[in-house]
PAZAPA-4460 file (N, C-alpha, C; in steps of 0.05 Angstrom, whole numbers, plus 32768, in hexadecimal, padded with zeros to 4 digits):
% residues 277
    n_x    n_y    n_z   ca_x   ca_y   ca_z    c_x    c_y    c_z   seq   type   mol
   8524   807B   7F53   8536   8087   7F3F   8542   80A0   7F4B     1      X     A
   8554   80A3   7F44   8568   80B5   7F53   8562   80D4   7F43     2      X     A
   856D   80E8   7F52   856A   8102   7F41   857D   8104   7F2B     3      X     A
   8575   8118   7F22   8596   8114   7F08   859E   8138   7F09     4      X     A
   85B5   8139   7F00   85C5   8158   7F06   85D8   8159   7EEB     5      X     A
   85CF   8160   7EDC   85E6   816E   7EC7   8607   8171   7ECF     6      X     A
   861C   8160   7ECA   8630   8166   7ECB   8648   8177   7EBF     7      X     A
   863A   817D   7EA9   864B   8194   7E97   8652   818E   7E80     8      X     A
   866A   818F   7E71   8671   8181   7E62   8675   8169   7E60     9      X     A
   866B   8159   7E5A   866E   813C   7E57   8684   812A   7E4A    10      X     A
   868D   811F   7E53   86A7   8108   7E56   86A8   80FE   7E42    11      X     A
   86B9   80F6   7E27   86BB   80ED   7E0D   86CA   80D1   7E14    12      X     A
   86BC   80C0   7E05   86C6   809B   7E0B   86D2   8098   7DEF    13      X     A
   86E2   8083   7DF7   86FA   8073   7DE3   86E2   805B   7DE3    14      X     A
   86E5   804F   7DC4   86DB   803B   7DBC   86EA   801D   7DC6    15      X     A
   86DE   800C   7DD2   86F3   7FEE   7DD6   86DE   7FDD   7DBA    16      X     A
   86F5   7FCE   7DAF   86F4   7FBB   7DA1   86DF   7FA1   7DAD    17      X     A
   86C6   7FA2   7DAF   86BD   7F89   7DA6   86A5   7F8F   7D99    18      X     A
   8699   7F69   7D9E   8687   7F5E   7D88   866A   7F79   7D93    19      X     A
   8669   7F79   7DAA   8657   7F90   7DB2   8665   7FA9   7DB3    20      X     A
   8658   7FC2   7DAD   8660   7FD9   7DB3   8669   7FE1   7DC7    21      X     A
   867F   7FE0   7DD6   8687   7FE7   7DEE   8698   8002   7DEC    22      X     A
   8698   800C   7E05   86AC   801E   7E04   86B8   802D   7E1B    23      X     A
   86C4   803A   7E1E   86D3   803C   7E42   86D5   805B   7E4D    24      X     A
   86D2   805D   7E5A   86C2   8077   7E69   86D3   807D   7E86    25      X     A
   86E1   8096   7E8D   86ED   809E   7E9B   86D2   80A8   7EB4    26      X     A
   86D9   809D   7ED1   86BA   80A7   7EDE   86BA   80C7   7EEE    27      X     A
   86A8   80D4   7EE1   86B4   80F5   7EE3   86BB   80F3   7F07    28      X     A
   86B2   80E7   7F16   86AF   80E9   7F37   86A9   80CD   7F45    29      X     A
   86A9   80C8   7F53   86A7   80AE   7F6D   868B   80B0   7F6E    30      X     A
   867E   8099   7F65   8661   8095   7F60   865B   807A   7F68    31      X     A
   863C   8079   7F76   8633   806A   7F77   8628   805A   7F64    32      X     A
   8621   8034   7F69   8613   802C   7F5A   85F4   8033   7F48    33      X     A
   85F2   8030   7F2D   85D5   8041   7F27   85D9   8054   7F1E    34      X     A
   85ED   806D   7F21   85E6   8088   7F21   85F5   808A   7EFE    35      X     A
   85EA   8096   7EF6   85EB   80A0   7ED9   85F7   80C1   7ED0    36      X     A
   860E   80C1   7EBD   8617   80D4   7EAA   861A   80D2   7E94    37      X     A
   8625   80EE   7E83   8623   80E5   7E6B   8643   80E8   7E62    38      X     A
   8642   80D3   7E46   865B   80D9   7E3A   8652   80DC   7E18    39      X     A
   8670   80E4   7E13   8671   80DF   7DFA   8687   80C9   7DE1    40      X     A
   8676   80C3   7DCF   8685   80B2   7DC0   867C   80BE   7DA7    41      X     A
   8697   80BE   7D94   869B   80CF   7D76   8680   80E2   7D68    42      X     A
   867F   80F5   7D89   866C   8107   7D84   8651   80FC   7D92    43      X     A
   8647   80E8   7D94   862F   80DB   7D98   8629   80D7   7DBB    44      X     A
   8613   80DF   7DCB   8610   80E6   7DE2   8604   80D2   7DE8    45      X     A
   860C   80C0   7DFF   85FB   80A9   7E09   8605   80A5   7E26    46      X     A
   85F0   809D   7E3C   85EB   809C   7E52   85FC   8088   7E5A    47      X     A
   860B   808D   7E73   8619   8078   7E7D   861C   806D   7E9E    48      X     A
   8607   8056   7EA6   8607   8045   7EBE   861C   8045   7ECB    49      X     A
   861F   8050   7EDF   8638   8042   7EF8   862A   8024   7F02    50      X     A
   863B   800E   7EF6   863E   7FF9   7F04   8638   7FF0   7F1A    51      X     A
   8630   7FE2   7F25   8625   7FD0   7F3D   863A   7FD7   7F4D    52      X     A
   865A   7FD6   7F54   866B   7FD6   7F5E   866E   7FF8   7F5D    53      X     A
   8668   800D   7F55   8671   8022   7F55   8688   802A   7F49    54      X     A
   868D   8042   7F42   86A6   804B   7F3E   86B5   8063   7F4A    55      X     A
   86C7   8060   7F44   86D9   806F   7F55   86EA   8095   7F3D    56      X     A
   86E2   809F   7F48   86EF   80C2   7F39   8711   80B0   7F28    57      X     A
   870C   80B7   7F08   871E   80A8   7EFF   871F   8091   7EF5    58      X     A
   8709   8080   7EF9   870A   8066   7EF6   8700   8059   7EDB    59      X     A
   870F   8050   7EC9   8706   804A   7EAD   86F0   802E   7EB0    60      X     A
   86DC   8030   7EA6   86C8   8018   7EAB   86C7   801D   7E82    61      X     A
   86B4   8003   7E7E   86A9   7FFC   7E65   868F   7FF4   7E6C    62      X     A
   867D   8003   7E5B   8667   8007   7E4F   865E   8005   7E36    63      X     A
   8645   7FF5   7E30   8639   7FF9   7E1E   8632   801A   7E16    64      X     A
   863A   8017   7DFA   863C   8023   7DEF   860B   8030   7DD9    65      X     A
   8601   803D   7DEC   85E6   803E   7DE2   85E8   8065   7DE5    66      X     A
   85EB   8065   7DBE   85E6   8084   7DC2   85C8   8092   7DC4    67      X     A
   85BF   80A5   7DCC   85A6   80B5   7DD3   85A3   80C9   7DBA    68      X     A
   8589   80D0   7DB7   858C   80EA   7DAD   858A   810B   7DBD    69      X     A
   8582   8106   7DD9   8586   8117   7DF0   8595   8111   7DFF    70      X     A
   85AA   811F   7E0A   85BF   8116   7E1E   85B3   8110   7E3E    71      X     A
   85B7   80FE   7E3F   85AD   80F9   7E5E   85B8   810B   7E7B    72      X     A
   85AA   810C   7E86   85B8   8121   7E9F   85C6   810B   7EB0    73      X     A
   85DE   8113   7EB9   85E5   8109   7ED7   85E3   8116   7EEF    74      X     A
   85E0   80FB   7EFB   85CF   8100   7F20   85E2   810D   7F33    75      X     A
   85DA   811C   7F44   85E9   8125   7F50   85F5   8113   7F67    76      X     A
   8611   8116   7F73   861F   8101   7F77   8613   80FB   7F9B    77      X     A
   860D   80E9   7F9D   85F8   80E7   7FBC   8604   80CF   7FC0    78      X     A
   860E   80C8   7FDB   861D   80B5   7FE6   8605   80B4   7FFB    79      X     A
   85E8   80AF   8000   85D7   80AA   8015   85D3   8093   800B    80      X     A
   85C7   8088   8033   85C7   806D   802A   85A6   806A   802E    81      X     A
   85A5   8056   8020   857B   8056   8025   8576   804E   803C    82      X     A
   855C   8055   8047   8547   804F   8061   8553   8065   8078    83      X     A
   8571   8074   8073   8581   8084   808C   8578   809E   8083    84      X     A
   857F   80B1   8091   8588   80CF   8090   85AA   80CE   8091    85      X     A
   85B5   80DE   807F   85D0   80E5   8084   85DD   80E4   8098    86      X     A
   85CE   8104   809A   85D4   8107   80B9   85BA   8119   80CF    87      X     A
   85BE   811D   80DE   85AB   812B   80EC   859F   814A   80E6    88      X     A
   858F   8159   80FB   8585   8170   80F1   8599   8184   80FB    89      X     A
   85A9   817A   8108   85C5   818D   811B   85D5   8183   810C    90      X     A
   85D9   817F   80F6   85F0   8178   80E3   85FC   818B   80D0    91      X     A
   85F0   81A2   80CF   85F1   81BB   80C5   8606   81CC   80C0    92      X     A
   8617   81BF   80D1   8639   81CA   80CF   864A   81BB   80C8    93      X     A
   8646   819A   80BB   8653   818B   80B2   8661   8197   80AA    94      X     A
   8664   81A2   808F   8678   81AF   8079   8686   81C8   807C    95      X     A
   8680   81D4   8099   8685   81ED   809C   866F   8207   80A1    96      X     A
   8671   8216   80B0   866A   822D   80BE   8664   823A   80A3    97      X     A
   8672   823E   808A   8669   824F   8072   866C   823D   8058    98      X     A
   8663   822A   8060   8659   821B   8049   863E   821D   8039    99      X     A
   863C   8221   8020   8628   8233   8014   860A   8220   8018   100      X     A
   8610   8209   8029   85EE   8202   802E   85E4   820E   8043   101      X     A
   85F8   820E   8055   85F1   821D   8067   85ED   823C   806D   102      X     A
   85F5   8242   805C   85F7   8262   805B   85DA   826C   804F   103      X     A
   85CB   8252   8038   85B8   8254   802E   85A2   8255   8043   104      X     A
   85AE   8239   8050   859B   8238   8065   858D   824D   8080   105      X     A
   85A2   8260   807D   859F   8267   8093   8590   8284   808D   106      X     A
   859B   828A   8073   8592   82A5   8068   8583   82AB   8055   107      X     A
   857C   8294   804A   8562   8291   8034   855A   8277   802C   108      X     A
   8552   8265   804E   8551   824B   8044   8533   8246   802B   109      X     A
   8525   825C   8020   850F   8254   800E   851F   8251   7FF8   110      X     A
   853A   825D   7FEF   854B   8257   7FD9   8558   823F   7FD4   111      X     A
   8565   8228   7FEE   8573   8219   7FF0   8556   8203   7FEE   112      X     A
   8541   820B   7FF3   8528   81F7   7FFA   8520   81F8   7FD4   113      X     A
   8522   820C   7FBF   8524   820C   7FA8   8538   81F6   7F97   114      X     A
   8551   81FF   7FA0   8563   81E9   7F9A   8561   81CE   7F9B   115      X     A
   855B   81C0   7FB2   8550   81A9   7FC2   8533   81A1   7FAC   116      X     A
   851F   81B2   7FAB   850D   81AA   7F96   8517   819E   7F7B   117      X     A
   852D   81B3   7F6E   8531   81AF   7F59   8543   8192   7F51   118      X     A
   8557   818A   7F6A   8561   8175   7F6C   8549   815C   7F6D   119      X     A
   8535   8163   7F74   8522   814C   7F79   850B   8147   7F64   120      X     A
   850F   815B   7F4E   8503   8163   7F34   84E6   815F   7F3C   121      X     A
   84DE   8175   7F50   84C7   8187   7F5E   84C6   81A0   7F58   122      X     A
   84AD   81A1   7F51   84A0   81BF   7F48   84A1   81D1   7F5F   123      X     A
   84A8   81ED   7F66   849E   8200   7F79   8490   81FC   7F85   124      X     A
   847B   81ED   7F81   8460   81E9   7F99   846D   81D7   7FAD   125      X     A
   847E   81BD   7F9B   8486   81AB   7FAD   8479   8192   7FA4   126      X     A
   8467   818D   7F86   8463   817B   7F7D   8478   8170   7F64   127      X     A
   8470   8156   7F5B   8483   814A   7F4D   8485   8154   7F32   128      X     A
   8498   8161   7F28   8494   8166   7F0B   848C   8152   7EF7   129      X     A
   8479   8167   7EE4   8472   814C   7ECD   8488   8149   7EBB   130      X     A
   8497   8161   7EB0   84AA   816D   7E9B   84C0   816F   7EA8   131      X     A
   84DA   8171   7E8D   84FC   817E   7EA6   84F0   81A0   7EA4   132      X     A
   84D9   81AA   7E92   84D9   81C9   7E93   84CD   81D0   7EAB   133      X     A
   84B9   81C3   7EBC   84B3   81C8   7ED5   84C4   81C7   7EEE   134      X     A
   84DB   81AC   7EE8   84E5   81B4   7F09   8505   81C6   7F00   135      X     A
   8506   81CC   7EDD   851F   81DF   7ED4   8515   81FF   7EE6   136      X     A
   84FD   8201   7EE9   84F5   821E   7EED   84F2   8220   7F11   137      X     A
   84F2   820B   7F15   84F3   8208   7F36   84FC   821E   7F4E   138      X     A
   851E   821E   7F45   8525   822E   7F53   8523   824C   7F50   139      X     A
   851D   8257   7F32   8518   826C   7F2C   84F5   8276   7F3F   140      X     A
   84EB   8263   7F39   84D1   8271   7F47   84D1   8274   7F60   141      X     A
   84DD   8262   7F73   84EA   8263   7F90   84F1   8284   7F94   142      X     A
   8503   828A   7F7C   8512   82A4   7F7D   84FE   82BF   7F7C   143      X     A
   84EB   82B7   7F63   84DB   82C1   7F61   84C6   82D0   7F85   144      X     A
   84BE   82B5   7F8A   84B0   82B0   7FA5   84B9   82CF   7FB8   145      X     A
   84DB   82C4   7FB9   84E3   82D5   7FD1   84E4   82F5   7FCD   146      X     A
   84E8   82FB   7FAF   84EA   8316   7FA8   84CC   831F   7FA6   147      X     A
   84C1   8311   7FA2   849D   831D   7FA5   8498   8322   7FC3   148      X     A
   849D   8311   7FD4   849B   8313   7FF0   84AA   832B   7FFB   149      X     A
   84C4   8331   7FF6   84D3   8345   7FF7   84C3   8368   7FF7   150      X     A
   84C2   8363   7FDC   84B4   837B   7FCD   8490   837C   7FDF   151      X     A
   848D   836E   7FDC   846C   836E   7FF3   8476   8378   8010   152      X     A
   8487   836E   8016   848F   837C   8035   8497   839D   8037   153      X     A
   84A3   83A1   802E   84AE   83B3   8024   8498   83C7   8016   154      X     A
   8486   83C3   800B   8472   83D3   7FFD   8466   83E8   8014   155      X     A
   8465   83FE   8014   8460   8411   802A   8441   8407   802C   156      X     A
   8438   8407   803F   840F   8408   8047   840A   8424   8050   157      X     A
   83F2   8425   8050   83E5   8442   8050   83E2   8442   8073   158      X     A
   83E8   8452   8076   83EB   8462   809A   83D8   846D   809E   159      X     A
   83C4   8466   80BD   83B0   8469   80C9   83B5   848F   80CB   160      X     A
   83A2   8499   80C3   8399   84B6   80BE   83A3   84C1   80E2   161      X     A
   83B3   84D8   80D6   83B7   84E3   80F6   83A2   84EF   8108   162      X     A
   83A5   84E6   811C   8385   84EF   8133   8385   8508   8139   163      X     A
   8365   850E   8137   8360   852B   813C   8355   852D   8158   164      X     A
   8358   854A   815F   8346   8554   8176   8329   855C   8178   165      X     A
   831A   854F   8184   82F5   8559   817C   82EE   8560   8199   166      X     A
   82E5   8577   8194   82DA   858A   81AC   82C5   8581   81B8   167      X     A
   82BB   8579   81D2   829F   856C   81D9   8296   8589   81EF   168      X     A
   8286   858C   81E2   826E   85AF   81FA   8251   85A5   81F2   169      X     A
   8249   858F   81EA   822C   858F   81EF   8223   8586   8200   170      X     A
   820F   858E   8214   8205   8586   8225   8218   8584   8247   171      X     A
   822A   859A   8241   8240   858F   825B   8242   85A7   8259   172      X     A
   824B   85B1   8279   8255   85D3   827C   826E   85D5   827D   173      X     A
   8286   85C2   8278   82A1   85C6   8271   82A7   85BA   824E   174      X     A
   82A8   85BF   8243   82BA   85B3   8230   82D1   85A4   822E   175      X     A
   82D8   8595   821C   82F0   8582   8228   82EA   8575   8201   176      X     A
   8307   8568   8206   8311   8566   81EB   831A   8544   81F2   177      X     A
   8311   853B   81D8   8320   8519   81DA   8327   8510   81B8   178      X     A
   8337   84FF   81BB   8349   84FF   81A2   8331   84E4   8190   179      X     A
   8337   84F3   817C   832D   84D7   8166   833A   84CC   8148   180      X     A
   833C   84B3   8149   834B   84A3   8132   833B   84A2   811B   181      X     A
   8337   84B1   810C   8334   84AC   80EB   8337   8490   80E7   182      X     A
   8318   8479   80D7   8327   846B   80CD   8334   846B   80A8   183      X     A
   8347   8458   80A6   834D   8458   808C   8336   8452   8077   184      X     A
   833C   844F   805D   8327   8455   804F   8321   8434   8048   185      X     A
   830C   842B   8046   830B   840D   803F   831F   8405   8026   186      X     A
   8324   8414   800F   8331   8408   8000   8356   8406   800B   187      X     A
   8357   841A   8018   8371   841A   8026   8376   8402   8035   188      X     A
   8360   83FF   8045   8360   83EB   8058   8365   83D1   8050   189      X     A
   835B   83CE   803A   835C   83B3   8023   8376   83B3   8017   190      X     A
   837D   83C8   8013   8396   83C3   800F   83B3   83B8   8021   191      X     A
   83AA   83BE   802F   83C4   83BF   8041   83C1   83A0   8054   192      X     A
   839A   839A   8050   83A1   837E   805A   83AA   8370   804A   193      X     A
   83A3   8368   802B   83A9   835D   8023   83CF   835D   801C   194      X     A
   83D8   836D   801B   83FB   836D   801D   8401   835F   802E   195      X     A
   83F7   8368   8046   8400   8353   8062   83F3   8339   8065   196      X     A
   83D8   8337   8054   83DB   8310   8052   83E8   830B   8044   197      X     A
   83F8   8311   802B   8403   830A   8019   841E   8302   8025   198      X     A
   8429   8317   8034   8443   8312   8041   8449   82F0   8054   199      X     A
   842C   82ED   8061   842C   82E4   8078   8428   82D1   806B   200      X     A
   841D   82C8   804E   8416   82AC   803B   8437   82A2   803B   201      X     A
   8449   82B0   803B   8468   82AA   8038   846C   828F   8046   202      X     A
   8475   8291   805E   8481   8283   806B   8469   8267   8071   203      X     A
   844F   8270   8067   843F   8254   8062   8447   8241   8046   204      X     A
   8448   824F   8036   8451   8243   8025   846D   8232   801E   205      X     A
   847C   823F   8024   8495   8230   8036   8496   8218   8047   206      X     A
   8484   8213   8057   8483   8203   806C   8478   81EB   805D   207      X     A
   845B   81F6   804B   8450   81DF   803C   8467   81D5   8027   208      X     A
   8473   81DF   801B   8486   81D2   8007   8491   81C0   800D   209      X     A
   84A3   81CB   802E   84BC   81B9   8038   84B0   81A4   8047   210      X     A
   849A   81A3   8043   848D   818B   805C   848D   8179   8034   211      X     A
   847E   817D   8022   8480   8172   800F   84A0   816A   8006   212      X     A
   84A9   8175   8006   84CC   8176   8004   84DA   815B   800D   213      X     A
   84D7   8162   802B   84E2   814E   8042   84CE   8130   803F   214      X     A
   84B4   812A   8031   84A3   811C   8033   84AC   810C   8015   215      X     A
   84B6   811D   8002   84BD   8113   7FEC   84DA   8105   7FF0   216      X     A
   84EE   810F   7FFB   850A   810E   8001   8510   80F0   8011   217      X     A
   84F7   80F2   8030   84F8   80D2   803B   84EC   80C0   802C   218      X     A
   84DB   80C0   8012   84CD   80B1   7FFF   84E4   80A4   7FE6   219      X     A
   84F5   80B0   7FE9   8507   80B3   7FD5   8521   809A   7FE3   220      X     A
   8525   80A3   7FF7   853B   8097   800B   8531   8082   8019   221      X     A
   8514   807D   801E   8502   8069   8028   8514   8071   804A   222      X     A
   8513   8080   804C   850E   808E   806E   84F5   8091   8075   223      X     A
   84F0   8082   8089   84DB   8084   80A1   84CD   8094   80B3   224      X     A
   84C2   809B   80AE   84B5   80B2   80BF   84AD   80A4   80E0   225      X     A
   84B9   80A3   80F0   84BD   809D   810A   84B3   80A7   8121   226      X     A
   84B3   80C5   8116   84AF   80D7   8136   8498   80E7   8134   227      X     A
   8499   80F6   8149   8483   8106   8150   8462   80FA   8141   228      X     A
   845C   80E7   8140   8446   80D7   8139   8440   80D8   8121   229      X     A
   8452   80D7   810A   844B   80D7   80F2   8448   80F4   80E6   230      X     A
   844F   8101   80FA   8450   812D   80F0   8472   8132   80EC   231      X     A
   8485   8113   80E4   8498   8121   80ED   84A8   8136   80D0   232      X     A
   849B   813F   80C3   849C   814A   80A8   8492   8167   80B6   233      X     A
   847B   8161   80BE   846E   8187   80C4   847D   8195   80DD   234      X     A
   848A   817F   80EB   848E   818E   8109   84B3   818E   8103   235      X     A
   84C6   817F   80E4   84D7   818F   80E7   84D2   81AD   80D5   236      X     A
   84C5   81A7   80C2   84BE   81C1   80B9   84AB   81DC   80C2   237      X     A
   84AA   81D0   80D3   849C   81EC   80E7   84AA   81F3   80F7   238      X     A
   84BC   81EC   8105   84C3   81ED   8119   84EB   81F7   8116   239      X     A
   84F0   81E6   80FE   850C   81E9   80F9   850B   81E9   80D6   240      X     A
   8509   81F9   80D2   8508   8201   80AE   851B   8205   80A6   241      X     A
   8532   8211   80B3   854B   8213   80A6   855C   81FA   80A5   242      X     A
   855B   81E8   80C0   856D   81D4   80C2   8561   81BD   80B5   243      X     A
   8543   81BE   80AE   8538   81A7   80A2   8548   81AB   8082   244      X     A
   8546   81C2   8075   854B   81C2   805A   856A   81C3   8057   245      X     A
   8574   81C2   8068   8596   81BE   806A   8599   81A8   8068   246      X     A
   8582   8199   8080   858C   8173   8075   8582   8169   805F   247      X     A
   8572   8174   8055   8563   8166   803D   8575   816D   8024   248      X     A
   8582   8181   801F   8599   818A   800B   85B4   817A   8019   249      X     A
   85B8   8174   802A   85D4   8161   8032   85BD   8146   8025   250      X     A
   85B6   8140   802B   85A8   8128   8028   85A3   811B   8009   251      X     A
   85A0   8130   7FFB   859E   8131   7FDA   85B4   813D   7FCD   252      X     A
   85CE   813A   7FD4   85E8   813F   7FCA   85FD   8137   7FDA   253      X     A
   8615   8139   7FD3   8627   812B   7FE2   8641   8142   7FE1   254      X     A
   863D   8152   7FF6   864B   8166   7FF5   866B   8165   7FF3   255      X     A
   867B   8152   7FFD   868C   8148   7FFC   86A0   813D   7FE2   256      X     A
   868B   813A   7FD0   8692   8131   7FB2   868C   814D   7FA1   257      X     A
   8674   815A   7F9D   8672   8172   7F92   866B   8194   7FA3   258      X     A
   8677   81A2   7F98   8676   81BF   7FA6   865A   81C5   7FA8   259      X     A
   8656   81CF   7FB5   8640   81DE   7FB7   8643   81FE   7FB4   260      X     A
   8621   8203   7FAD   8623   8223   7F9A   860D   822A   7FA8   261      X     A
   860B   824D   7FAA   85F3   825E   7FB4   85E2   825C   7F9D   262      X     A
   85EC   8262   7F7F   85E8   8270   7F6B   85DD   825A   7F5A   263      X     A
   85D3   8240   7F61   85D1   8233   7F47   85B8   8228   7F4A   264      X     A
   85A4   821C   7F39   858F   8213   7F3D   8586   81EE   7F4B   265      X     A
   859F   81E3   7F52   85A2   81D3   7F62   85B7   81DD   7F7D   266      X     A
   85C4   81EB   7F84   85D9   81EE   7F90   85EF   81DF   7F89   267      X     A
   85F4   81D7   7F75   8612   81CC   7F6F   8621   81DA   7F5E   268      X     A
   863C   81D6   7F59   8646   81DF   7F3F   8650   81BF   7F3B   269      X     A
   864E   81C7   7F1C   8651   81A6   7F06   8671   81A4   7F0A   270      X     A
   866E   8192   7F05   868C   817A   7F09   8695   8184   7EED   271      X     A
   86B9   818C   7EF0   86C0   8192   7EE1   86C9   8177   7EC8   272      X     A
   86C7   817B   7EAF   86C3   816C   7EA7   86DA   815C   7E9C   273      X     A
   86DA   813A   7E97   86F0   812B   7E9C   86EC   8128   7E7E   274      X     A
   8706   811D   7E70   8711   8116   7E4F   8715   80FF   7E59   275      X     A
   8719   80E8   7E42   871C   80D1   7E47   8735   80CA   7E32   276      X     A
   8752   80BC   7E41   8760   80C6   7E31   8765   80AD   7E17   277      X     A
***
């Protein structure tokens, strides 16, 4: 089952005349078979299948007509094909040098790796949400993550006591002087380790997600894990963290059909929304 993405305002359908409820639906964007939006009919919100054959941005299809009492989400628009990768891990400049995945990527890929969760309706850890309120809060805690990490770096530590001079004349007929380091005070000491494991938990945590991420993403696409002996999840996320979460967000959207955003809790902005005339 595919992810789903809120498209905005939702598309209002004209009723067709038959013995079954039918009715005809303008397709907000060029979609694949399977993928689901919503429309509306005389007020009433009900989910609507793209056809086996697909549709095309514009294209009036007929649908049964089955209203909901919750509006269904639509998926975000993904032209991947199953068992492949898009494209590669050097694919990064597809769309451009300042294209906002990449810009994510490069300068806060734990934010763009938030987004990517939330498209995959994954919790912050990187497990499967049970609820939409768990993987809704996704990218906020991501955010959360980095500004705690931030503020921890940044938190001044207590500075090793400046060294004194201690006079040595016992037992020797010259005197002579040698320097000595004060140590800090144990609770000091505790403190300042613990900030700096805290910091250093960062970029572990990270790594574990996107290896869950990238593990969920080829599960999804039925991509193969091929290389490096079955590590090939840990060794791109260790090794290439930015360009792994670049493909995994090309990979779960289709940049070409919708914009992409710094600012949103999937990286997209919604498809502006189509009337049906």
């Amino acid at each position: 089952m595919s992810s789903i993405k809120q498209y905005g305002t939702v598309p209002e359908a004209s009723k067709v005349a038959t013995e079954v409820t039918m009715v005809q639906v303008k397709a907000p964007a060029t979609l694949s078979a399977g993928y689901k939006f919503d429309a509306i009919s005389n007020g009433q919100t009900f989910s609507v299948t793209v056809p086996p054959e697909g549709v095309t941005e514009g294209q009036m299809i007929t649908v049964p007509f089955t209203p909901v009492a919750i509006a269904a989400e639509a998926t975000p628009i993904n032209g991947s094909i199953i068992g492949e990768w898009k494209d590669g891990l050097c694919g990064c400049c597809k769309f451009g040098c300042c294209h906002p995945h990449l810009c994510c990527a490069c300068m806060c890929p734990v934010a763009l790796m938030g987004q990517v969760l939330t498209r995959m309706k994954m919790t912050w850890l990187g497990n499967t949400a049970r609820n939409e309120t768990e993987y809704r809060t996704t990218f906020r805690n991501t955010i959360c993550v980095i500004i705690v990490c931030l503020l921890l770096t940044f938190i001044p530590r207590f500075e090793d006591p400046d060294p004194v001079w201690v006079r040595i004349e016992e037992g020797i007929k010259t005197p002579y002087y040698i320097r000595e380091y004060p140590e800090l005070p144990l609770w000091q000491n505790i403190v300042n380790k613990a900030l700096n494991l805290s910091v250093a938990l960062a970029p572990l945590y990270a790594f574990i997600v996107l290896v869950r991420l990238r593990r969920a993403v080829r599960k999804k696409y039925s991509i193969r894990d091929e290389r490096c002996s079955s590590c090939e999840d840990c060794c791109c996320a260790l090794y290439c963290g930015c360009c792994t979460v670049a493909q995994l967000a090309r990979q779960t959207a289709d940049y070409e059909v919708q914009r992409a955003s710094c600012c949103t809790d999937t990286g997209l902005k919604p498809i502006p929304p189509v009337m049906t005339v």
